[in-house]
C-alpha positions in Angstrom: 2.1 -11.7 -23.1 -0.5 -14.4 -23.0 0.4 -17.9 -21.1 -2.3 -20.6 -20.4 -2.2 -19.7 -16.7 -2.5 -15.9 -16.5 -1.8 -12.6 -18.0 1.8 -11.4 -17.6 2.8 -7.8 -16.9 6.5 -7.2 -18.1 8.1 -4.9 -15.4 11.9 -4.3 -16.5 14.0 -3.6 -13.6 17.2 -1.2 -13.8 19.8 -1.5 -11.5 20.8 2.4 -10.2 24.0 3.3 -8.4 23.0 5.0 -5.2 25.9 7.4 -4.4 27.9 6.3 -6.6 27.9 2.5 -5.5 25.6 -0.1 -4.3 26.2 -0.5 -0.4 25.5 -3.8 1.1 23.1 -4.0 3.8 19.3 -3.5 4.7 18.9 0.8 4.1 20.2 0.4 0.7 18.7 -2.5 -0.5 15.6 -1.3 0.9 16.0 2.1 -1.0 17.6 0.4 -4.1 14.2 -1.8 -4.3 12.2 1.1 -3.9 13.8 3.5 -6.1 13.4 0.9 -8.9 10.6 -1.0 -8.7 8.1 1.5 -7.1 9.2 4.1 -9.8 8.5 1.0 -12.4 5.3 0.4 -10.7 4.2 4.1 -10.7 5.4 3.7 -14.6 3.3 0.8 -15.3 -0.1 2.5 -13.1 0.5 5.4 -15.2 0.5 3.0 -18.8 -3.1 1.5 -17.7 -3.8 5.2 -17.0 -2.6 6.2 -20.5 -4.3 3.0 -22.1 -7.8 4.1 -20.4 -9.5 6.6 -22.3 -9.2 9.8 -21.8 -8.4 8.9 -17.7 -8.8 12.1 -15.2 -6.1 14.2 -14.5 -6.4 15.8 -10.9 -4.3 18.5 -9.7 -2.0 18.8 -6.8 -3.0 20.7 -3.6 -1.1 21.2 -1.2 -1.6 21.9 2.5 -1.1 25.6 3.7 -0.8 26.0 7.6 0.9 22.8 7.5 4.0 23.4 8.1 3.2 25.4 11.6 1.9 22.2 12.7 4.7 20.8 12.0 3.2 18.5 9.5 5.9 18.7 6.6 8.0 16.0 4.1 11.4 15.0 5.0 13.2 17.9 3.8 10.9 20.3 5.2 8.4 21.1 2.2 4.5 20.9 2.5 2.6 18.0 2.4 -0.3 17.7 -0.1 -2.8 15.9 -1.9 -4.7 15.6 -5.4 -8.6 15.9 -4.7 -11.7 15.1 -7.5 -15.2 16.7 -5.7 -17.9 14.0 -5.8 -21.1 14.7 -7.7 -24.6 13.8 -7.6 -25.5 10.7 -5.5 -21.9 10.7 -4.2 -21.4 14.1 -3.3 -21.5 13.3 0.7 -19.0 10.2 0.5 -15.6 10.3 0.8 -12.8 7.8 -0.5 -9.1 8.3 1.1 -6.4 6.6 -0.5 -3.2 7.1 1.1 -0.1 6.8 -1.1 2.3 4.2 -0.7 6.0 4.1 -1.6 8.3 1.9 0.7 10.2 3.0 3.8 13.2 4.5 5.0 15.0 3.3 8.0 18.4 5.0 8.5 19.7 8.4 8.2 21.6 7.9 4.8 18.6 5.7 3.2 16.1 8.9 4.2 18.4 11.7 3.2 18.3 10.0 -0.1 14.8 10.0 0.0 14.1 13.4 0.2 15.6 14.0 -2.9 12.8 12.5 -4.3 8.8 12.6 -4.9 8.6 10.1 -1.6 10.4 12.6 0.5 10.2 15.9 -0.8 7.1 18.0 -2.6 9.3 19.7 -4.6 9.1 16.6 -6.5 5.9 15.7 -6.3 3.8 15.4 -9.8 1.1 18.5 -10.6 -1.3 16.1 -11.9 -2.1 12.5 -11.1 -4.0 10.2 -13.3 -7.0 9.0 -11.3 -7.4 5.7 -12.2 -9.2 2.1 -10.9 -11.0 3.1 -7.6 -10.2 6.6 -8.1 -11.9 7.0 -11.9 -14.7 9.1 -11.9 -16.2 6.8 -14.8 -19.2 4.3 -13.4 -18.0 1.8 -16.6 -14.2 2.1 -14.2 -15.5 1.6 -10.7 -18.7 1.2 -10.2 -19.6 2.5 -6.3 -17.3 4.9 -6.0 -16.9 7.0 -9.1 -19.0 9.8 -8.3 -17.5 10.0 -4.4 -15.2 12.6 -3.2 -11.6 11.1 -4.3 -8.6 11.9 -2.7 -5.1 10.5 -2.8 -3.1 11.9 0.0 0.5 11.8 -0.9 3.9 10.0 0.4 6.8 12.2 1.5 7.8 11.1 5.4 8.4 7.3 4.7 7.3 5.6 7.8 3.6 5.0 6.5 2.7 8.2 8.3 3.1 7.3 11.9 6.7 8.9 12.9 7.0 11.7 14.7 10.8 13.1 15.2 13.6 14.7 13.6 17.4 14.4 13.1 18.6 18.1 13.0 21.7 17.5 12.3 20.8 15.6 9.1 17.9 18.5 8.3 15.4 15.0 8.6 11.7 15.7 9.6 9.7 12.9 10.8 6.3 13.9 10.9 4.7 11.4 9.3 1.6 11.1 12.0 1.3 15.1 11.7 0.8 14.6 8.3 -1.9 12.5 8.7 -3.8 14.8 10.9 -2.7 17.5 9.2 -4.8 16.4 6.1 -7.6 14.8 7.7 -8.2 18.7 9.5 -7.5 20.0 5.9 -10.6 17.5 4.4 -12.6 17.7 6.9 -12.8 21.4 6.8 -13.9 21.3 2.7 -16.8 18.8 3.0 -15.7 15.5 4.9 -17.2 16.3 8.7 -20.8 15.9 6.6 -19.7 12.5 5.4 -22.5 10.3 4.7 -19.7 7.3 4.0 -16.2 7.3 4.0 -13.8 4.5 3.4 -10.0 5.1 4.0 -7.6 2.9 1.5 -4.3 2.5 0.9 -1.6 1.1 -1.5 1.4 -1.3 -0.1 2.7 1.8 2.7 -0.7 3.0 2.2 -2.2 0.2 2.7 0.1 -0.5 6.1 -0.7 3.3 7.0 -4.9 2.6 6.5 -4.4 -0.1 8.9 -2.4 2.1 11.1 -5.2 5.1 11.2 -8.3 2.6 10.4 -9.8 3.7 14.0 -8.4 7.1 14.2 -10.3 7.5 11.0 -13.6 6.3 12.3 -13.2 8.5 15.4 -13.2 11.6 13.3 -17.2 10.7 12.2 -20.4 10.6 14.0 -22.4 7.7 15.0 -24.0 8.0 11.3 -21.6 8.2 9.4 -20.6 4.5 7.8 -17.0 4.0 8.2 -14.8 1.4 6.9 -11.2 0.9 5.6 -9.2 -1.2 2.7 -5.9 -2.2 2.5 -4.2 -2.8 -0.4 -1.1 -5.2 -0.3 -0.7 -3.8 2.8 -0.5 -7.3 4.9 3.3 -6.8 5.1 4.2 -10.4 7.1 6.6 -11.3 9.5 8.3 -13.7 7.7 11.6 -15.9 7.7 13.6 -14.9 4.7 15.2 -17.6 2.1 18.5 -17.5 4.5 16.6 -18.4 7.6 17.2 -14.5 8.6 14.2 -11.1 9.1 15.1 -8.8 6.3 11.4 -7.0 6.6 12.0 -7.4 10.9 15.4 -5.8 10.6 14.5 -3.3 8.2 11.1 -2.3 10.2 13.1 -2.1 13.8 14.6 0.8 12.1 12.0 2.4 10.8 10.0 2.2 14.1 13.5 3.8 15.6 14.7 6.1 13.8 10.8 8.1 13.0 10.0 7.4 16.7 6.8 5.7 15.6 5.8 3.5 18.8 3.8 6.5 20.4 1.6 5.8 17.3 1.2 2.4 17.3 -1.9 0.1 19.0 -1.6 0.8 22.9 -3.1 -2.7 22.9 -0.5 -4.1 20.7 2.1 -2.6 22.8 0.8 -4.2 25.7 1.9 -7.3 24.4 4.4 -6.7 22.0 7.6 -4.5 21.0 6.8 -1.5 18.6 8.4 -4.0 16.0 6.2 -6.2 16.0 3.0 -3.8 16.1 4.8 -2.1 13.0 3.2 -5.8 11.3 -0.2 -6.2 10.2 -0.6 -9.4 11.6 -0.6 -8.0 15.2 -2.8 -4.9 14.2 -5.8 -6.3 12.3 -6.9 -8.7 15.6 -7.4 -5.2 17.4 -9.3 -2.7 15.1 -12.5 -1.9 15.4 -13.7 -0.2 12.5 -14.9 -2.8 9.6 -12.0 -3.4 7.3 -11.3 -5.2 4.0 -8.1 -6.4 3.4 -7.1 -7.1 -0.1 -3.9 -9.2 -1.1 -1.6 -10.9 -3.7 -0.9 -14.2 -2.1 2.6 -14.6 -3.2 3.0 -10.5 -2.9 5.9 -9.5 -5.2 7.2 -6.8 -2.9 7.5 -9.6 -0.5 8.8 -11.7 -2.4 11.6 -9.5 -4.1 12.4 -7.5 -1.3 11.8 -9.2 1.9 11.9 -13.1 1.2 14.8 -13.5 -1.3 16.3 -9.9 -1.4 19.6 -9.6 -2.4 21.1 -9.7 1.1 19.4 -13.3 2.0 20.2 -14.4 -1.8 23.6 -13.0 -2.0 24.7 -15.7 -4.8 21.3 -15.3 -6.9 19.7 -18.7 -6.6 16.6 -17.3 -6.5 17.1 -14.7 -9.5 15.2 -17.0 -12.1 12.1 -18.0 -9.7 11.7 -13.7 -8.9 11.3 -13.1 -12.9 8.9 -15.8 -13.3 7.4 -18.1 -11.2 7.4 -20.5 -13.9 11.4 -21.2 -13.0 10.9 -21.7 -9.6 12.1 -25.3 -8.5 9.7 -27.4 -6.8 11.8 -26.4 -3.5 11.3 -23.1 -4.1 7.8 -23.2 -5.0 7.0 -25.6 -1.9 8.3 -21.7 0.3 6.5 -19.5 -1.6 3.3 -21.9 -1.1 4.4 -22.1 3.1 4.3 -18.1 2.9 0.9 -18.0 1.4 0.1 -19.9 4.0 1.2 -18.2 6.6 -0.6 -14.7 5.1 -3.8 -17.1 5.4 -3.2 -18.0 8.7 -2.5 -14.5 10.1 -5.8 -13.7 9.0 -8.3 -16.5 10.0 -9.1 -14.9 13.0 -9.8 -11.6 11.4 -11.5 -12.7 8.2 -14.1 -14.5 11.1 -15.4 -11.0 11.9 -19.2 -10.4 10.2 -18.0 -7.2 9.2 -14.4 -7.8 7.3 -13.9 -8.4 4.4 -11.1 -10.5 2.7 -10.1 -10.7 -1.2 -6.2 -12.9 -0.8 -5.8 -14.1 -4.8 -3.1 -16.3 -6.0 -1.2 -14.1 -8.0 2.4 -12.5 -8.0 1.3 -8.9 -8.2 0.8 -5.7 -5.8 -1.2 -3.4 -5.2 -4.7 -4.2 -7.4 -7.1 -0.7 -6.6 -5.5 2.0 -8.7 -4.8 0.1 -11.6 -7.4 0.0 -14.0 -6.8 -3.7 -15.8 -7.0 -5.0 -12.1 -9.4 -2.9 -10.7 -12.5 -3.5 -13.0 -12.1 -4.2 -16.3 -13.4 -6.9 -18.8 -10.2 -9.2 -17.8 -9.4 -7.8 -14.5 -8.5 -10.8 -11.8 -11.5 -12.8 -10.0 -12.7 -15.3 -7.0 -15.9 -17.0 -7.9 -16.3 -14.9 -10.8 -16.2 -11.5 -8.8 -13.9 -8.8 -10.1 -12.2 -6.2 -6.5 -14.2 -3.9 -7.3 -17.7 -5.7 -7.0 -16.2 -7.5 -3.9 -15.2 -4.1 -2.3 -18.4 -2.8 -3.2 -20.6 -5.5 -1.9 -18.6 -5.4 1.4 -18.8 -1.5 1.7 -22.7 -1.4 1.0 -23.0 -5.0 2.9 -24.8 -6.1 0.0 -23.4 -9.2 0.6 -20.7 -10.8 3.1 -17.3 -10.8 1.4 -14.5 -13.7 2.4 -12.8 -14.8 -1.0 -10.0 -16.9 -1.0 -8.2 -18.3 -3.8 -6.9 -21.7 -4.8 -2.8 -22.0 -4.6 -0.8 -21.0 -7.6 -1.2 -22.2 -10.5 -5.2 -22.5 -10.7 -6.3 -18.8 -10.9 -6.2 -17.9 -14.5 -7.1 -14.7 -14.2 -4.0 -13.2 -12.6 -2.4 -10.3 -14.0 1.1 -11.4 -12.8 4.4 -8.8 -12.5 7.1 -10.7 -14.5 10.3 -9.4 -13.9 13.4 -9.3 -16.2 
């Protein structure tokens, strides 16, 4: 569907009874949101994978040795990943993407989990369509289709940086083990000879690159170039349509429960609680390692499931505005435009950095590097006439300096929105 504005993606969201009744509070709207729309958005990733022609299918692999490092899913099971061998001019770089899925942030929300492909490999697909900056297609992505591709997959939910475990609910936290676990696992088939390597990620995974981004860099030499992307991964601390912290709250468990502060920035810690160096906004001052960070102004995860989730919106007010953002009320469009602002102010300091790079577009969408239409394709969105991929590209290869920033809703026409229904 077609407006004057932009291009709309129909996402059709079906409500799921989570044992056998929706349960008010933070864990199970957190996992209802995540059980539907990240499944829809996996569904609607794999429909520009179908559309593409003929797109890659690469198969699951997953990580023997692992579990005696204790690096293993939720339940138990092996981590893994799906890896494409580069070829020719790209046979010495490496791309990372780490998957991305939601959270979980109490005992009940994660037992749940690992019953499924974000907890649990027994679930996890054989084959993945590698698609946007994973295609191995030059016509697809340009600078990185011939690299070593790997997606590392999601099963500890805690954007792999908890390490603990609930015994008596048979929970394993070992997100961060995971992590390394795979890292040692790539570097011992090719990636310690990495001429360049560029970690990414997808909403979690993109929290999780900016998490490791220097950890990553400190597994190279000195010649090796070394930068990172996130992908909707500039998760904000942000006051919710009820004046209350939905993302906070939900967050403070995660951090809790997974025992993820021994991950986090020492320097963050120094002045801040582990909450609040779970954000983005107090990691990115501190990282070293060049870093692009790509991001849907009005981010419809954030919007949906932080902003007005059902628990800040309890009589559906906002229900109308989160299909479409044609029905939001001048009111309501005057918030969304504060929170835009806010993302853009979070990141002035960073984006002022020679080497970052920054794509923010004024679009209602998330996560914009594995799909193909948004990606690099002949409609895929743009800032100044520049597609992602050429942006990321430029930036990786510092061809030239990257810092787009688009216009407030509703002047970019090149959107390819998520309309809900």
């Amino acid at each position: 569907m077609t407006t004057p504005f932009c291009k709309w993606v129909l996402v059709f969201l079906i409500k799921f009874a989570i044992f056998g009744e929706f349960v008010s509070g933070y864990e199970f709207d957190e996992t209802e949101y995540h059980f539907n729309t990240t499944e829809v958005l996996s569904l609607m990733e794999a429909s520009s994978a179908v559309a593409a022609p003929k797109p890659l299918l690469v198969g699951l692999t997953l990580i023997q040795g692992a579990a005696a490092k204790g690096a293993v899913c939720l339940d138990g099971t092996l981590p893994g990943y799906h890896f494409h061998r580069g070829f020719e001019s790209g046979a010495n770089s490496w791309l990372i993407q780490l998957e991305g899925g939601g959270w979980c942030n109490t005992v009940r929300s994660c037992v749940y989990r690992k019953t499924t492909r974000r907890g649990s490999s027994n679930h996890f697909e054989k084959q993945l369509a590698f698609t946007g900056i994973l295609s191995n297609k030059a016509e697809e992505n340009p600078d990185f289709f011939n690299w070593n591709r790997v997606k590392v997959r999601y099963c500890d939910g805690a954007s792999f940086a908890g390490d603990g475990e609930d015994k008596a609910n048979d929970l394993q936290f070992r997100g961060q083990k995971i992590w390394l676990a795979a890292m040692e696992d790539l570097m011992s088939k090719g990636m310690n000879k990495a001429e360049n390597a560029l970690l990414s990620g997808c909403s979690a995974g993109g929290l999780a690159s900016i998490l490791h981004c220097d950890e990553f860099h400190s597994l190279f030499s000195g010649s090796t170039k070394v930068k990172c992307l996130a992908d909707a991964g500039m998760f904000m601390d942000a006051v919710d349509v009820s004046g209350g912290h939905t993302l906070r709250n939900m967050y403070e468990g995660v951090v809790t429960l997974q025992n993820v502060a021994k991950n986090l920035s020492p320097s963050c810690l120094n002045k801040l609680n582990p909450t609040s160096c779970f954000f983005p906004q107090n990691i990115v001052p501190n990282i070293q390692t060049p870093m692009f960070i790509l991001n849907a102004a009005y981010d419809s995860w954030q919007v949906l499931s932080s902003l007005t989730a059902s628990s800040a919106d309890p009589n559906g007010v906002w229900k109308p505005c989160q299909k479409n953002p044609g029905n939001c009320s001048p009111s309501q469009m005057n918030y969304l435009q504060d929170f835009r602002n806010q993302m853009l102010d979070a990141l002035k300091g960073f984006s002022m950095s020679k080497q970052n790079g920054l794509f923010v577009n004024s679009c209602f969408a998330h996560c914009q590097t594995e799909r193909q239409d948004t990606w690099f394709a002949d409609d895929s969105p743009v800032i100044n006439n520049k597609a992602i991929a050429l942006a990321v590209g430029d930036w990786f290869f510092d061809r030239s300096s990257v810092k787009e920033t688009d216009c407030p809703y509703p002047c970019d026409k090149s959107c390819h929105n998520l309309l809900f229904r």
